[in-house]
NUVOMAR-208485 format. One record per residue (C-alpha): x, y, z; residue number from 1. Coordinates in Angstrom, 2 decimals, decimal comma. Each point is the difference from the previous one (the first is absolute). Example, Ala and Ser with C-alpha at 12.3 -4.5 7.8 and 13.67 -1.06 7.14 Angstrom:
// residues 2
<rec px="12,30" py="-4,50" pz="7,80" n="1"/>
<rec px="1,37" py="3,44" pz="-0,66" n="2"/>
//
This chain:
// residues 264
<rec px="47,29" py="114,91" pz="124,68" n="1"/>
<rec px="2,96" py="0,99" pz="2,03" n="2"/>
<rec px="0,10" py="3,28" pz="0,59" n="3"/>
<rec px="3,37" py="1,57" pz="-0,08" n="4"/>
<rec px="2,02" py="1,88" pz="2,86" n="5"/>
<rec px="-0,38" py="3,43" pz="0,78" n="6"/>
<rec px="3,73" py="1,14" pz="0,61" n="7"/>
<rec px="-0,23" py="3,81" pz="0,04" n="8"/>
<rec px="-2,50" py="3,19" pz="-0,23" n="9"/>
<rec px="1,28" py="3,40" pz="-0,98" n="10"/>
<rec px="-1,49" py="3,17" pz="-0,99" n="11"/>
<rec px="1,70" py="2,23" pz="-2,32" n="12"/>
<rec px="-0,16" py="3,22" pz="-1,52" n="13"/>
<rec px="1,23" py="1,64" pz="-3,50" n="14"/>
<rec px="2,32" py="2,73" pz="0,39" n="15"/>
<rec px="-0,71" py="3,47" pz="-1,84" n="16"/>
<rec px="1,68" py="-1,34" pz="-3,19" n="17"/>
<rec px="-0,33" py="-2,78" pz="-2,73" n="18"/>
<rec px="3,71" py="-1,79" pz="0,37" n="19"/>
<rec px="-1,28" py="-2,66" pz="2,24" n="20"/>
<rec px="1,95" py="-3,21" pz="-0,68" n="21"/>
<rec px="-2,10" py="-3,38" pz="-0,32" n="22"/>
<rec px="0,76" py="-2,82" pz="1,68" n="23"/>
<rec px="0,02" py="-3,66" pz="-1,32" n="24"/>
<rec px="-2,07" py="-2,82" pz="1,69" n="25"/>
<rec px="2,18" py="-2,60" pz="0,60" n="26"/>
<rec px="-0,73" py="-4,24" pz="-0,14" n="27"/>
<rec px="-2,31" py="-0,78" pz="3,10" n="28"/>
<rec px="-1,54" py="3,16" pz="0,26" n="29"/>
<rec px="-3,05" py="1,68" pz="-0,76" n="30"/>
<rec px="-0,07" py="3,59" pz="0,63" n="31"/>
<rec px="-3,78" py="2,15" pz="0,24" n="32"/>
<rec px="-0,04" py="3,60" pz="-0,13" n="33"/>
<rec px="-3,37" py="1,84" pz="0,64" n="34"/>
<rec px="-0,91" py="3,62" pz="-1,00" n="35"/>
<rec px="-1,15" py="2,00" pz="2,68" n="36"/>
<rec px="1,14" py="3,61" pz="-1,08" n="37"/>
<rec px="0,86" py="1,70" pz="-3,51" n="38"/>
<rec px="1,22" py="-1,36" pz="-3,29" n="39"/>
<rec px="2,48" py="-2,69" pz="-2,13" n="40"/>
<rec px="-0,33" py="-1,44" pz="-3,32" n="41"/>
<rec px="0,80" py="-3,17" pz="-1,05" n="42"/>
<rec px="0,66" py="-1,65" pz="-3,13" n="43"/>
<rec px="-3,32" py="-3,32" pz="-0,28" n="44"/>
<rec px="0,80" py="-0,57" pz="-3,88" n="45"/>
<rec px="-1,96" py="1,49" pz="-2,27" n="46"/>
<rec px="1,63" py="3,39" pz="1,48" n="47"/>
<rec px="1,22" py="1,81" pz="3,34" n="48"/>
<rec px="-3,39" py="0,77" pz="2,23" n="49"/>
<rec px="-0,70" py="2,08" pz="2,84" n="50"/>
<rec px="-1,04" py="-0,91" pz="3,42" n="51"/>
<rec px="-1,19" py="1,59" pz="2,92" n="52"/>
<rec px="-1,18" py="-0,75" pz="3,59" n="53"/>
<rec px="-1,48" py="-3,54" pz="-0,02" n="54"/>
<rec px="2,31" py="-1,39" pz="-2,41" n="55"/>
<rec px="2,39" py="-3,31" pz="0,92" n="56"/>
<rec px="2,98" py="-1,32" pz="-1,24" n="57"/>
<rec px="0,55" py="-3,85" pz="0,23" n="58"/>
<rec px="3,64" py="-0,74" pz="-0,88" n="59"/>
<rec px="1,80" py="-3,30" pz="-0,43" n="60"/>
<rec px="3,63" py="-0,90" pz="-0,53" n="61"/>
<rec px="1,81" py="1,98" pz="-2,77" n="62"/>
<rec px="-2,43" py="2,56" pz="0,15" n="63"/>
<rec px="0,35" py="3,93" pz="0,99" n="64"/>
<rec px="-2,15" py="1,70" pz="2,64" n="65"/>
<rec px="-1,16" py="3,46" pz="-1,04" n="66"/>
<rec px="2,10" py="2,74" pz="-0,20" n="67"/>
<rec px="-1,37" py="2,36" pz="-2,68" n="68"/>
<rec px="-1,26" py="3,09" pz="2,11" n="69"/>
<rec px="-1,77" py="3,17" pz="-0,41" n="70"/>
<rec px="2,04" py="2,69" pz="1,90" n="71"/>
<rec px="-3,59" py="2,41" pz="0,11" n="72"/>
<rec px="-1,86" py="-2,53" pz="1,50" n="73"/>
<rec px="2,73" py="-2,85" pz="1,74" n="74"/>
<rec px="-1,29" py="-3,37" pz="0,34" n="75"/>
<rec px="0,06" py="-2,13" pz="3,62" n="76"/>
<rec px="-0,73" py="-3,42" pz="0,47" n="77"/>
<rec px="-0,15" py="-3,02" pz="1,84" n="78"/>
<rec px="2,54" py="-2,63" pz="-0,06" n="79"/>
<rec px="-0,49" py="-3,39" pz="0,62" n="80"/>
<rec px="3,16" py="-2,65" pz="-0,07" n="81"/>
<rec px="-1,32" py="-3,79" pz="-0,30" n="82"/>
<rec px="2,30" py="-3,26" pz="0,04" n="83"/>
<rec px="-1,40" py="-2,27" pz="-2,30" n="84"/>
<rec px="1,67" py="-3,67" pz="-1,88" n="85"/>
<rec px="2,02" py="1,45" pz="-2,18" n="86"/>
<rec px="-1,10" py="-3,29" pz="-2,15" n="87"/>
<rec px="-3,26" py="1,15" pz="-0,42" n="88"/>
<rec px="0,55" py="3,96" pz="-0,58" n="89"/>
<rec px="-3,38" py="1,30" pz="-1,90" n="90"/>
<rec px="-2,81" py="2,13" pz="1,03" n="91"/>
<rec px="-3,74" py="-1,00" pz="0,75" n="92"/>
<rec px="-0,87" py="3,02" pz="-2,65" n="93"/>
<rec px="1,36" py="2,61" pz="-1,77" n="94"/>
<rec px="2,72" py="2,05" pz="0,53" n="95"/>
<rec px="-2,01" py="3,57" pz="0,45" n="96"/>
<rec px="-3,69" py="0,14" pz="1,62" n="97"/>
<rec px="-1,76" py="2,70" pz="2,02" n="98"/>
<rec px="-2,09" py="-0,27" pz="3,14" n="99"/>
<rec px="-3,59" py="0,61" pz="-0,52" n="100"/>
<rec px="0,13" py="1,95" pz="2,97" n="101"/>
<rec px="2,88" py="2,50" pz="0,18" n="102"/>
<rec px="-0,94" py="1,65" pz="3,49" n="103"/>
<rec px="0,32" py="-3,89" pz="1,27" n="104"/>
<rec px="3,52" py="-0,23" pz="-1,86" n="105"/>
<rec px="0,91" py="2,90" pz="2,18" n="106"/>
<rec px="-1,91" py="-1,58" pz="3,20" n="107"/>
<rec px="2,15" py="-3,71" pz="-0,63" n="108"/>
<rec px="3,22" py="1,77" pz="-0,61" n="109"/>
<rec px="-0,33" py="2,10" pz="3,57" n="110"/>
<rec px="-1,26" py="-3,85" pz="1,69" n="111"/>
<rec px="2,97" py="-1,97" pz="-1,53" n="112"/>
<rec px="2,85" py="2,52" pz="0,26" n="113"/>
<rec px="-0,84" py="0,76" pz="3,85" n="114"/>
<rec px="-0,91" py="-3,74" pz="0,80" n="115"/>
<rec px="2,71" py="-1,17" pz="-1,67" n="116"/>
<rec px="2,59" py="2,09" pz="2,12" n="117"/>
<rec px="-1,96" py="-0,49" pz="3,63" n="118"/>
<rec px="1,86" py="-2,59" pz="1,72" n="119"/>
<rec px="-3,39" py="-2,18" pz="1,88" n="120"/>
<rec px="-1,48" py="-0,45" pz="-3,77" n="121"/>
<rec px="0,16" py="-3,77" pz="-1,41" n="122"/>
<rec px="2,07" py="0,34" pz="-3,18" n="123"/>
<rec px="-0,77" py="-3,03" pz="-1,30" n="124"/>
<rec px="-3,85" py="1,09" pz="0,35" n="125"/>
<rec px="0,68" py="3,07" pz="-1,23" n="126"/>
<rec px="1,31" py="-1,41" pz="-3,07" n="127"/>
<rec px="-2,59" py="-1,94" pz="-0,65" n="128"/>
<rec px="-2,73" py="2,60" pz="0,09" n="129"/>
<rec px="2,02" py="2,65" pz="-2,14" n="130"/>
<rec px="1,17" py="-2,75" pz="-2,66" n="131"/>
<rec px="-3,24" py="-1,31" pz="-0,84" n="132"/>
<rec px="-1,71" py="3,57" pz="-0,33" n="133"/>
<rec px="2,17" py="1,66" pz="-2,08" n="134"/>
<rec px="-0,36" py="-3,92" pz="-1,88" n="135"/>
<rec px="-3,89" py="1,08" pz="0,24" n="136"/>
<rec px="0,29" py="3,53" pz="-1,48" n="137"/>
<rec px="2,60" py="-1,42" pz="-2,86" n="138"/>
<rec px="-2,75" py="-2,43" pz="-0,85" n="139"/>
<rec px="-3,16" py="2,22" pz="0,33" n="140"/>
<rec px="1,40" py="3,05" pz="-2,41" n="141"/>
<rec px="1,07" py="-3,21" pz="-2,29" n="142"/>
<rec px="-3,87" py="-0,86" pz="-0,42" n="143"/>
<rec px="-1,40" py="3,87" pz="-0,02" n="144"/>
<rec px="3,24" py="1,26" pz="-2,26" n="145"/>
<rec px="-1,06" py="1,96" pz="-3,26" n="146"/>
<rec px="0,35" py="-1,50" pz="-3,12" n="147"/>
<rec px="1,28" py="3,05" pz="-1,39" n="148"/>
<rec px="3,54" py="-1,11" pz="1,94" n="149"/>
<rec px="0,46" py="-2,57" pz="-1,66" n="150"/>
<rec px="1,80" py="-0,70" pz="-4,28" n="151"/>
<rec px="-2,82" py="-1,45" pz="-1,86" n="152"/>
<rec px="1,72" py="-3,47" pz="-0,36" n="153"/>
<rec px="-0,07" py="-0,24" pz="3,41" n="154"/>
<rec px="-3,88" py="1,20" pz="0,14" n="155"/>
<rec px="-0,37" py="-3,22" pz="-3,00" n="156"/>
<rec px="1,70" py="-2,59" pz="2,24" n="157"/>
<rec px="-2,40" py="1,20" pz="3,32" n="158"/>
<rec px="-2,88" py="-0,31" pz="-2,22" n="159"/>
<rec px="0,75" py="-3,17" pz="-1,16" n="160"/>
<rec px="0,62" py="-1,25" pz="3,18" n="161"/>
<rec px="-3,48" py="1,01" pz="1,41" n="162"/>
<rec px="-1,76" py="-0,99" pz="-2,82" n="163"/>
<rec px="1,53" py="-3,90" pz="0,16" n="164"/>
<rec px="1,31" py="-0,37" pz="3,87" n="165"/>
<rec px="-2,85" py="-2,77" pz="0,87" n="166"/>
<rec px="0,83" py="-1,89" pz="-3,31" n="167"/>
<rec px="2,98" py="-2,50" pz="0,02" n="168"/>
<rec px="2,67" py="1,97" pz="-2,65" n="169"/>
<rec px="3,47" py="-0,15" pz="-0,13" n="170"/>
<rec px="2,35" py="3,06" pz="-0,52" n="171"/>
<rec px="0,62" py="-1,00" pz="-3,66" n="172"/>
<rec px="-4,38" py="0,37" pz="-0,24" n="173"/>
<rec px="-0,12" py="2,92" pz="1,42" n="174"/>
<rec px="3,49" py="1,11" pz="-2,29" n="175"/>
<rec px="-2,15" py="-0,72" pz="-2,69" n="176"/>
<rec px="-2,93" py="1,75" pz="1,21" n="177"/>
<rec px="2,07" py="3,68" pz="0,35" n="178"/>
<rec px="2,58" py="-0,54" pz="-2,62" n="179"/>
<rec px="2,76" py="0,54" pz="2,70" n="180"/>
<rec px="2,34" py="-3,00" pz="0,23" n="181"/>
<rec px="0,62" py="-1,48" pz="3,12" n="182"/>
<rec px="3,09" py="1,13" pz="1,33" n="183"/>
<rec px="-1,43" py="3,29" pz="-0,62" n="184"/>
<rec px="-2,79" py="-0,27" pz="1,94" n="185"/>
<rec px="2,24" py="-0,83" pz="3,20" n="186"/>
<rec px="2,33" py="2,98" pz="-1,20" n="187"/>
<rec px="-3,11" py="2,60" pz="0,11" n="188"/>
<rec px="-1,48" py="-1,28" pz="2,91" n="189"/>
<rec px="2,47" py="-0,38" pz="1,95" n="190"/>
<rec px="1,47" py="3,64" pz="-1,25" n="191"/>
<rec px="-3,55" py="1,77" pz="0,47" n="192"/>
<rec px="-1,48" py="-1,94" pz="3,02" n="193"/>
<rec px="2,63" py="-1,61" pz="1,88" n="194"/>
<rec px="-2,14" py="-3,58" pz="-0,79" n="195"/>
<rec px="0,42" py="-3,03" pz="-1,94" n="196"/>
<rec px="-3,22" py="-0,97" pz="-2,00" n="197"/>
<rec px="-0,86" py="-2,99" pz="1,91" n="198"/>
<rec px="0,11" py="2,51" pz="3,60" n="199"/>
<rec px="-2,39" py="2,07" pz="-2,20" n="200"/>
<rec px="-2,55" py="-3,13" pz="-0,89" n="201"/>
<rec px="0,13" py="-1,32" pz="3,50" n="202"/>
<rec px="-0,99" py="3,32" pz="1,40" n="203"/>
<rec px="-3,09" py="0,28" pz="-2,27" n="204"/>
<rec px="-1,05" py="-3,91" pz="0,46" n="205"/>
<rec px="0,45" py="1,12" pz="3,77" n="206"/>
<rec px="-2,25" py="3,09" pz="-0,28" n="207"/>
<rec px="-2,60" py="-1,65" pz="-1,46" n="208"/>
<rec px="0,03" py="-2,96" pz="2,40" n="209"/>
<rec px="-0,35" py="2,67" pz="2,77" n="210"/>
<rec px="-2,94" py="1,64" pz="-1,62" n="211"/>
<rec px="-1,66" py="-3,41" pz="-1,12" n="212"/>
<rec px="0,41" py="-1,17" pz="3,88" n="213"/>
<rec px="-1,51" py="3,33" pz="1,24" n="214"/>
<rec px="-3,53" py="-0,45" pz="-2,56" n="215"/>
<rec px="-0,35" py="-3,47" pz="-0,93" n="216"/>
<rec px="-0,84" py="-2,90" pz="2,12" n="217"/>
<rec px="1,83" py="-2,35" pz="-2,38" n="218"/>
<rec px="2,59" py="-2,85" pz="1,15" n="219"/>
<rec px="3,76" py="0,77" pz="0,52" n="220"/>
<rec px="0,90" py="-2,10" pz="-2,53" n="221"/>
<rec px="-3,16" py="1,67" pz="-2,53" n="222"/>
<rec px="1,88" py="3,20" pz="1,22" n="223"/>
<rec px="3,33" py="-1,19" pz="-0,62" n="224"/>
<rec px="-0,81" py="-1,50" pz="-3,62" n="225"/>
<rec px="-1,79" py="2,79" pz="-1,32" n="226"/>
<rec px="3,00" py="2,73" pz="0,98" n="227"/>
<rec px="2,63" py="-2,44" pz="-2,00" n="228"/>
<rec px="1,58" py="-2,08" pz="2,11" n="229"/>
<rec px="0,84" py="-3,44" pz="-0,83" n="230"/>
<rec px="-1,09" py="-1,33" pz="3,58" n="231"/>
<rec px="-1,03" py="1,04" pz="2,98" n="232"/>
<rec px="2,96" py="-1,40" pz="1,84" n="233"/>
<rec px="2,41" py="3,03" pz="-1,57" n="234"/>
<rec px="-3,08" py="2,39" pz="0,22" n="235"/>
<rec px="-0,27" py="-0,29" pz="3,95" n="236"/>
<rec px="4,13" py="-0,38" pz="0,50" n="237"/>
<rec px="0,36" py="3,93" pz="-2,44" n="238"/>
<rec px="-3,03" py="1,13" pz="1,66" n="239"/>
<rec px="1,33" py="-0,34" pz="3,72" n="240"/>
<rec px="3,27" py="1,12" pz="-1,22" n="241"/>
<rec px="-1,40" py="3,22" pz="-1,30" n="242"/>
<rec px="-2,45" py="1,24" pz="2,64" n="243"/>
<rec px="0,67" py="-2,43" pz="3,29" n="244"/>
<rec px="-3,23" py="-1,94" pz="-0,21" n="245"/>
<rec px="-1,45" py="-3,10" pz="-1,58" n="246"/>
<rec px="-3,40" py="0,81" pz="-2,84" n="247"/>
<rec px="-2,10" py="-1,07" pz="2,56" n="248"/>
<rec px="1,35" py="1,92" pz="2,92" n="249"/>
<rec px="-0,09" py="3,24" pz="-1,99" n="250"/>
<rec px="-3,25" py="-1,04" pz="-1,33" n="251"/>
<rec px="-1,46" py="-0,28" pz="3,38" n="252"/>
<rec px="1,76" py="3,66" pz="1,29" n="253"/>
<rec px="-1,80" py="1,60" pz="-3,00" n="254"/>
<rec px="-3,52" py="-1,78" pz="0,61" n="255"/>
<rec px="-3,02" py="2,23" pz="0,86" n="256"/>
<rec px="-0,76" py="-0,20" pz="3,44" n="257"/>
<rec px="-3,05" py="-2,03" pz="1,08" n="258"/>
<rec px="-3,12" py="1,88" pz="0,47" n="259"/>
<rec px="-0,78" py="-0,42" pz="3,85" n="260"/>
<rec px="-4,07" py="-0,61" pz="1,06" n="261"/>
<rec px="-1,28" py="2,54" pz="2,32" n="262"/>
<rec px="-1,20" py="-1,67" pz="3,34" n="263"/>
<rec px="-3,56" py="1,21" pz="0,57" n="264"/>
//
């Protein structure tokens, strides 16, 4: 995974009033903003939401950052410029998440926005570090996020998808299965979530291969087989892509330590 450039780090904060002028992301960008103060809502679909401290923003091109702001109670944020391929504009996840942890939100803001402008501190580095934990806290709220979120369609479609992701069905199965058709599918979860469907499946095969390598002592390719993959060629290559290791380096991370005689 390449992970794109970190190209600027502002902080900014709402004036007393609600005329606040959006801007739009352009092609090779994607833009972050954090909560770390007071209010905005924001239109996810099924209706315009509110969001407080904790709450991030992950725009791509043609998109508008937030702009809809509570004068009582003015929202600040983080800001977070990244040059990506503007070939390849999409997000890991979806479009609106919120840190588990909203007193760390306010902690990783302070870290990036002062890093960021003191002039001994590795950019590249610090790219790195902040790109793949906001990646990490988009990702986390996608597994924890409540149900209640999300149209029931969309709710039919996850279902599905957990209920069938070690089995070897095509789109046009699983169209079947929900009585959504395929084009569909892509529209709501790529509307909803920010993911395609396959994203989704590989995530879940990927899951499960992590847990089965953390209790079972069964082979890599008994691993790879029984969380869907075809082979365990393209298990290994999307499992090192995703979390930096090989199945059996991970495996051996997680082991339980050895229990060590006492010397009498």
């Amino acid at each position: 995974m390449k992970i794109p450039e970190l190209v600027n780090v502002n902080y900014y904060k709402a004036p007393l009033h609600d005329r606040i002028t959006p801007q739009r992301i352009g092609s090779g960008i994607e833009y972050v903003e954090l909560l770390t103060r007071g209010c905005t809502r924001l239109d996810v679909g099924s209706g315009e939401r509110r969001f407080e401290c904790g709450s991030m923003f992950w725009h791509v091109a043609g998109e508008y950052t937030i702009h809809k702001n509570d004068p009582e109670n003015p929202y600040e944020c983080l800001c977070l410029r990244f040059n990506v391929d503007s070939k390849s504009e999409k997000r890991s996840y979806g479009r609106c998440s919120i840190w588990e942890n909203r007193s760390e939100a306010v902690s990783f803001a302070n870290t990036i926005i002062h890093s960021f402008h003191d002039s001994s501190c590795n950019k590249k580095i610090l790219g790195e570090f902040a790109y793949m934990k906001i990646r990490w806290e988009a990702y986390s709220y996608s597994i924890r996020m409540p149900e209640i979120e999300l149209p029931l369609s969309v709710k039919r479609i996850l279902d599905c998808l957990e209920k069938n992701y070690m089995d070897d069905l095509t789109l046009l199965d699983i169209s079947e299965k929900v009585g959504i058709s395929v084009p569909h599918i892509h529209s709501l979860l790529k509307g909803k979530l920010g993911r395609t469907p396959h994203s989704i499946i590989l995530e879940m095969r990927l899951r499960q291969a992590k847990k089965l390598l953390m209790t079972s002592n069964g082979e890599i390719k008994q691993v790879s087989s029984g969380c869907g993959f075809q082979n365990v060629e393209n298990f290994c290559r999307a499992f090192k892509k995703h979390f930096h290791m090989t199945p059996g380096e991970f495996r051996r991370s997680n082991s339980r330590p050895q229990q060590f005689k006492m010397i009498v």
